[in-house]
Structures are given as C-alpha cells and as structure tokens.
C-alpha positions in Angstrom: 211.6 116.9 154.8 214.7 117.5 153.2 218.2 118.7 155.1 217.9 122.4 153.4 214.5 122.9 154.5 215.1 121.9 157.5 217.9 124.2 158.3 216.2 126.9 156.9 213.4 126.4 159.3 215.0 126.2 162.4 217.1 129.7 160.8 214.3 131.2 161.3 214.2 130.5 165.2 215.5 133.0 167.5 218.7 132.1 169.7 215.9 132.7 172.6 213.3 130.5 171.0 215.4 128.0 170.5 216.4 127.7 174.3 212.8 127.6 175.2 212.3 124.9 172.5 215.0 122.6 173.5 214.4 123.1 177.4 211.2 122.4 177.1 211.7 119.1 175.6 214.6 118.2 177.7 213.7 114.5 178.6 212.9 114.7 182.8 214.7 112.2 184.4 212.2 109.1 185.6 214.6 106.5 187.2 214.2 107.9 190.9 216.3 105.7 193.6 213.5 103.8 196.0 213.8 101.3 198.2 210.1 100.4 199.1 207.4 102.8 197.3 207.7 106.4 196.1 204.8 108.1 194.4 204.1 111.3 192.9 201.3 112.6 190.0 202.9 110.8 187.4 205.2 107.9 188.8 204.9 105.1 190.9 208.3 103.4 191.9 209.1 100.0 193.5 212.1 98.4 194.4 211.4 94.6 193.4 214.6 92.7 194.3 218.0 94.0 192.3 215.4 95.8 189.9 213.6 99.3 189.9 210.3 99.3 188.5 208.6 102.4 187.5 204.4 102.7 186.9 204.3 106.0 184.2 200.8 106.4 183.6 199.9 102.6 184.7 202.8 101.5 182.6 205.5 99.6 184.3 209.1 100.2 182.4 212.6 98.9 183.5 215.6 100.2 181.9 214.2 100.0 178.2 210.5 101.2 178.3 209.6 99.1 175.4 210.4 96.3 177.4 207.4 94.6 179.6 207.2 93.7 182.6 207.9 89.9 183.6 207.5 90.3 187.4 204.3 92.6 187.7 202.1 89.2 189.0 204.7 88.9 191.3 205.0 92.7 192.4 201.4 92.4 193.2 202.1 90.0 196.1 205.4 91.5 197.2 204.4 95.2 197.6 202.2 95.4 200.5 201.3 99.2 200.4 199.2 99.6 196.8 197.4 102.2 196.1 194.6 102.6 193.3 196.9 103.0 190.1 198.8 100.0 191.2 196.0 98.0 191.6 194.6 98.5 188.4 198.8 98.4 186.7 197.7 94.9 185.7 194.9 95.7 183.4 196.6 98.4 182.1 199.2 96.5 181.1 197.5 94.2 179.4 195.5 96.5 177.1 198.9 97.9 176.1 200.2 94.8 175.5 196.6 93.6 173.6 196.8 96.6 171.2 200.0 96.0 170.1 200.9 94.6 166.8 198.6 94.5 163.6 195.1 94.1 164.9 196.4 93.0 168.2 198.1 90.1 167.0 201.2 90.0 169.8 199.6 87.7 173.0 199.1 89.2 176.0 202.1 88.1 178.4 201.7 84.9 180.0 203.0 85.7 183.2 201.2 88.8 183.5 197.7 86.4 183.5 197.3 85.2 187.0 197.6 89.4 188.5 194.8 90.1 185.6 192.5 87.2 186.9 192.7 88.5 190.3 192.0 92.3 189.3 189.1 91.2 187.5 187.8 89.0 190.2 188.3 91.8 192.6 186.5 94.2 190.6 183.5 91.7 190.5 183.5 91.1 194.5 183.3 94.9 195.0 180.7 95.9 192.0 178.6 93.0 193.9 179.4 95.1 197.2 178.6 98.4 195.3 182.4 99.6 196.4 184.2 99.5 193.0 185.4 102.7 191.8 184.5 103.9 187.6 188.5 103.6 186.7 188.6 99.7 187.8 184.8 99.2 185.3 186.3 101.2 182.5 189.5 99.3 182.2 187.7 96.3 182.8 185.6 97.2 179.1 188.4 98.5 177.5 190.2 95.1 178.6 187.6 92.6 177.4 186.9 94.5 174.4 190.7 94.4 172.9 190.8 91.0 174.0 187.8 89.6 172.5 188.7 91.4 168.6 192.1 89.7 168.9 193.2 87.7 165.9 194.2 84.5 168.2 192.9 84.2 171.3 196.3 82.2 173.1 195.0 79.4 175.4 196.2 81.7 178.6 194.1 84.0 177.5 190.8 82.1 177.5 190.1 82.4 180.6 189.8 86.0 180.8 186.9 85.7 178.3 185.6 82.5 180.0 184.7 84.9 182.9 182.4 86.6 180.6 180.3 83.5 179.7 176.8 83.2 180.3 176.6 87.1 181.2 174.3 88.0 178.1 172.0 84.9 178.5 169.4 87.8 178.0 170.2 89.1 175.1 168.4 88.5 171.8 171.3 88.9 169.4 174.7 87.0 170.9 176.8 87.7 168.5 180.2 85.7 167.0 181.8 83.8 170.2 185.9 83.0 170.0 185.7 79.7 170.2 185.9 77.0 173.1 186.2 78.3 176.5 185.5 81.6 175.7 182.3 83.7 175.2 180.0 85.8 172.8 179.6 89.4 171.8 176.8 89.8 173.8 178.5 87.7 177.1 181.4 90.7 176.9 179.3 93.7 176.5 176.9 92.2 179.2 180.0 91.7 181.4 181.8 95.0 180.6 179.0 97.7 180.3 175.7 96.1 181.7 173.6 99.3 181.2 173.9 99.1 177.5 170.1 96.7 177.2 170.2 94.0 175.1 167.5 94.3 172.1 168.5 98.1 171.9 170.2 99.6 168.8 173.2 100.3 170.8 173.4 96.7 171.4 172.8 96.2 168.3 175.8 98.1 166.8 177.8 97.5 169.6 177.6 92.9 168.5 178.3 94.3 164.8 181.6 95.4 166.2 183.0 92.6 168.3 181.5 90.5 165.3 184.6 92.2 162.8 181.9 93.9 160.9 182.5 97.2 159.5 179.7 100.1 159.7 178.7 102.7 157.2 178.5 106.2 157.4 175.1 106.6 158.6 176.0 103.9 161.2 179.0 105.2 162.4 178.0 108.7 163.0 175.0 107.6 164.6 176.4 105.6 167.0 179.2 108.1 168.0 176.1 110.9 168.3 175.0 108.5 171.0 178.7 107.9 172.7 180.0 112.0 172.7 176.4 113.0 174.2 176.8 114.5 177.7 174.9 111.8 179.4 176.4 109.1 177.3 177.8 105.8 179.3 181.0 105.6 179.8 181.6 102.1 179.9 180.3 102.0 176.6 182.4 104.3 175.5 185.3 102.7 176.7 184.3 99.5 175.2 183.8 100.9 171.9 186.7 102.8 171.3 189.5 99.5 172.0 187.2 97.6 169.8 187.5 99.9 166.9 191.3 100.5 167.6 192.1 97.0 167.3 190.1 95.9 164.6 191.1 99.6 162.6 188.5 101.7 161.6 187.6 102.2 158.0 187.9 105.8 156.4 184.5 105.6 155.8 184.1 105.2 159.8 186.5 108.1 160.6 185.2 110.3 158.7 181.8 109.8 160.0 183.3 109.8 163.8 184.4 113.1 162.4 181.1 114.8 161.7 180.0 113.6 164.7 183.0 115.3 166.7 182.5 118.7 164.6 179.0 118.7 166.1 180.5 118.8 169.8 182.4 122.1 169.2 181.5 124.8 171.2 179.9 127.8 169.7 182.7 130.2 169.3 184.5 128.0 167.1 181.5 126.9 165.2 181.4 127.7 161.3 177.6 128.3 161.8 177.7 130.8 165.0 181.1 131.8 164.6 182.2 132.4 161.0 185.9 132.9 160.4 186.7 136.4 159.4 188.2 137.3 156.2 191.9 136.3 155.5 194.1 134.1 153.6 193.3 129.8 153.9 193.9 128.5 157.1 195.8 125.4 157.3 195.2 123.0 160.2 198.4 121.3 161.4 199.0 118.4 164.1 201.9 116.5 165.9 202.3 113.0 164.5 201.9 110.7 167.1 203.6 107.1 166.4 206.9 107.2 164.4 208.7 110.2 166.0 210.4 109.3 169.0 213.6 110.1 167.3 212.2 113.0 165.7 212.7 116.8 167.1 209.5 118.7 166.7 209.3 120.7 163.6 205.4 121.9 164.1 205.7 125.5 165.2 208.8 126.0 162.3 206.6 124.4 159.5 204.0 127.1 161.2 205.8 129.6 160.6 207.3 128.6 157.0 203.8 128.3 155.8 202.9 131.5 157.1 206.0 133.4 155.9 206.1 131.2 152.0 202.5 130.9 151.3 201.1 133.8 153.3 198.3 131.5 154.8 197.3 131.8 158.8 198.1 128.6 160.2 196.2 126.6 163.4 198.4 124.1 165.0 196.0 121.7 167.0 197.2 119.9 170.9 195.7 118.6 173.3 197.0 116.6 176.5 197.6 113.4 174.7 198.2 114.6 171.0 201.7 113.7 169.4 204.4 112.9 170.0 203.6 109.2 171.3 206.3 109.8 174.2 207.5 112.7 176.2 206.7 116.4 176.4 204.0 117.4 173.3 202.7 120.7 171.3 201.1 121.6 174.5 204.0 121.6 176.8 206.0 124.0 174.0 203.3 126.1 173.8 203.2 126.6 177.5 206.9 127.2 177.5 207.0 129.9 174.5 204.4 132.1 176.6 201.2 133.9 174.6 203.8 136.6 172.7 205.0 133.7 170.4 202.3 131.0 170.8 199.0 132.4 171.0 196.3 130.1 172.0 193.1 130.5 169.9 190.0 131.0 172.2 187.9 131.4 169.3 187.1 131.2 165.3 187.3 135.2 165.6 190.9 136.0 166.9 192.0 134.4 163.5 193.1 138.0 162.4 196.5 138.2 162.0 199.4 135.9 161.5 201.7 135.3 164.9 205.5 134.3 164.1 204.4 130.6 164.8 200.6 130.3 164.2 198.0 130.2 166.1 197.4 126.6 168.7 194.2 125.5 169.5 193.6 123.2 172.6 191.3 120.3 171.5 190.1 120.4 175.3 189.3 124.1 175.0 187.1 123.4 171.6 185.1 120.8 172.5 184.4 119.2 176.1 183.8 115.8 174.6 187.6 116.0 173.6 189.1 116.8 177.1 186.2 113.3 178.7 187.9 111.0 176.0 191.5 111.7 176.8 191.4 109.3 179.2 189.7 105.9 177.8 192.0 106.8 174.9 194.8 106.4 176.9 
C-alpha cells in the first residue's frame, strides 16, 4: 500500500475511532512478577531460577517470544504444583517447534525430548487406566502426525516415533515408514487415533497423507465431508490437519476443503436458503495472519475505502484465531468499536446498506464446524 493511500485512509477515521482503534490494540502487558506459580485464563507464570517463564496459550516465552524454551524438561521436575496446561506445555511445544520452517524442516529441540517422552508415556498409563482427558489424545495426534511428515527425522527424535511401532500390526495397508527406529503410517495413525479401522477409506486416505502423497479434488472434499460432520472423530481430525500443514496443501486441496466448508454454513447465510438481496458486489475481506506483527491493522479503513471509491458493500471476516498471528485481532476491534460502527452480520439478509466500515462476519457464528476447529488449529 502506498504512503498516500495510507494516509488518506486513516483521514478518514474519526479522532474517536481512532482512540478506540489504537486502545484496543494496545499490547497488554504479559511479564507478571511471580515467585512460585500464578495463573489466570490465559497465562501461566513460573519463576525458574533468575528467569520468569510465561505459558501463553501452552507456549512458554522468556523475554523474546520467538525464543524457545531451553529449561521446560527441567521446569517439569522443579515446579511441583502443575496443572493441566502445564502438563501438556511439552507437547505443545513441540508441535510449534515441529511446524516451523519449510515443511517442518527446523528439529524439534533436543533438550525439550526427555519432558515429551514422559508426557506421552503418561498419556499412555492413563488411556490404559481410562483417566486421560481428550486435550492430552489430541495433542498426542497432532504431535505424531507433524513429526512423522518431517523432512529429517533428527536421531532424538526417533524415539518419539519408535513408541508408535508395532501399533498398526492390524492394518492391511502400512504405509511409508521413516526409516530405522521409527514406524509406519499405519503404526502412527493406530497410535494416535485408534478408532479410525484399518481397511476403511478413512484409513485409506488418511496412509496417502503421512505417505507425502497429494489428493485430488474429489478426494479431498470427500475426506473433509467426513472430518467437519458433527459426529466426526476428533482425533482424526487433529491428526489430519498437522499432516496437511506441514506437508502444504495443494490449491487443488484447498479449494476442495473449501466446498466442503461452504456446505457447513448455517442456513441464514446459505446462497441456496438465504439469497443475498439486491445491491452492489460484495467483497469479502480478511486479516492476514503471518507477516504482520509490525504491521497496524488497515482492515476496517480498506473497508471503508472500498465502500466509499467503488461503491461495493464490503464483509470483513474474524474469528477467534483469524489474523493477525500475534496480539489482539479483527474480533477484538470489532468488539471495541461497538454495533454503530462495526455491525456484525447475523445473516445473508442484513446485507442492505453500507455501514462506515463494513459489515464483519464471525466465522464461529456462520458455521459451527468453524468455532470446533479453532482449537486443533491452534
């Protein structure tokens, strides 16, 4: 976008709007003082020795949060009070350290390793005992799936898959394997979501994944027919949706996962039950998620210069974990500008007029299926 634009934009924005705007995306303060262990909805906070570690979300950060965390193994022994998120802090840790780089080519940190081993050997002890709770078995999927579509598999990272081995001794199709010491497709989607019966076209699709194959169109919206249904299994879900990220799904793919999404909506935003009334072309607009952190948030202005240039109605689209990648989104603005300058669309119908920013659509509010996958997605 160039400077003049830009400017011309935000001239647009009342003195008013533009408090709301920048208040609500005033960074909140996350480095809390703790001495033992503070927790509240979002945070959990240890004091580890001369250093302050902070779980956002499952995510430890010191000082730089782009920095990992070299002492987590070691926090799991010194920190006798844990409570669920901090249990499971390991494995999340290691998917966001799996998924990082070109098809997960950065290894997962060494040191990290031994805490991961003993999450995953916990969660097997009390799924034996019938005590482990759905988080724990989700991450564990999401988990072995990034780690198994890996580029290199490291040598400290064998053993995570080596748990894996021999668990799909039942299945017809096994799949590609990683190599010595590790296992086959079949061993991690036996291991990770043991509902999903081997011989069944789920299977089936599910081995053509972790084997680096790519599916067609037909495929791909049939499989994700299967995984938005209401009574779908989540641990297949959250096995398939790492394995895709990391490997990078074709156009083809998303435009098929699209389809399949579009078929989720609920009726009052339906095309077919729910026709949009007459009016200029509606242009669909959405926060960028990676390669903004710098960035302030231009949405609601381009909104509003489309609107005001081109005459067209705009939707702006959010959702709890839509762009940007860090702090306060669409959604949080939205709430702050109130329903006089940011109406929320509750259906194809109240697309009527043109509001001074657009109108914003909650992703959660269109289709259920949207507001069950924030979570694996996270």
């Amino acid at each position: 976008m160039s400077s003049s634009l830009f400017h011309s934009l935000h001239a647009r924005v009342s003195a008013r709007h533009r408090v709301a705007y920048l208040s609500a995306f005033k960074p909140t303060p996350a480095y809390a003082l703790a001495r033992n262990v503070h927790t509240n909805a979002n945070t959990i906070s240890f004091q580890h020795g001369s250093k302050l570690l902070i779980f956002c979300k499952g995510f430890p950060r010191q000082q730089n949060p782009r920095r990992s965390c070299a002492h987590i193994s070691g926090l799991a022994r010194d920190v006798a009070v844990l409570n669920n998120e901090s249990d499971l802090a390991p494995l999340r840790m290691a998917i966001k350290n799996i998924a990082v780089g070109k098809n997960g080519a950065k290894p997962m940190p060494e040191e990290i390793t031994p805490a991961v081993e003993a999450v995953l050997q916990r969660i097997d002890v009390e799924m034996a005992a019938g005590g482990v709770v759905q988080e724990a078995l989700i991450l564990k999927a999401a988990m072995l799936g990034s780690l198994f579509m890996k580029v290199e598999i490291h040598e400290h990272e064998r053993p995570l898959l080596a748990r894996c081995a021999g668990a799909g001794k039942q299945a017809t199709t096994q799949g590609r394997t990683r190599g010595t010491n590790t296992c086959s497709a079949a061993d991690v989607i036996a291991a990770a979501a043991p509902s999903v019966a081997p011989g069944s076209r789920l299977h089936e699709t599910i081995v053509k994944l972790l084997g680096y194959e790519y599916l067609s169109g037909e495929e791909t919206e049939e499989l994700f027919d299967v995984l938005f249904a209401s009574d779908a299994c989540k641990l297949a879900q959250a096995l398939v949706l790492p394995v895709m990220r990391v490997r990078h799904e074709s156009s083809q793919e998303l435009a098929a996962m699209a389809r399949s999404l579009m078929k989720t909506a609920l009726p009052q935003f339906s095309q077919a039950s729910s026709p949009l009334p007459k009016g200029p072309p509606v242009a669909h607009l959405a926060e960028p998620f990676d390669g903004i952190s710098r960035s302030v948030m231009v949405t609601p202005l381009l909104a509003a210069h489309l609107q005001t240039k081109w005459g067209m109605r705009v939707v702006t689209h959010m959702g709890s974990s839509s762009g940007p990648k860090y702090g306060p989104n669409t959604k949080d603005l939205v709430n702050v500008l109130g329903p006089s300058d940011a109406p929320r669309l509750n259906s194809n119908a109240e697309l009527t007029g043109t509001p001074t920013f657009g109108y914003y659509a909650d992703q959660e509010s269109i289709s259920p299926v949207m507001r069950d996958w924030q979570g694996p997605r996270r």
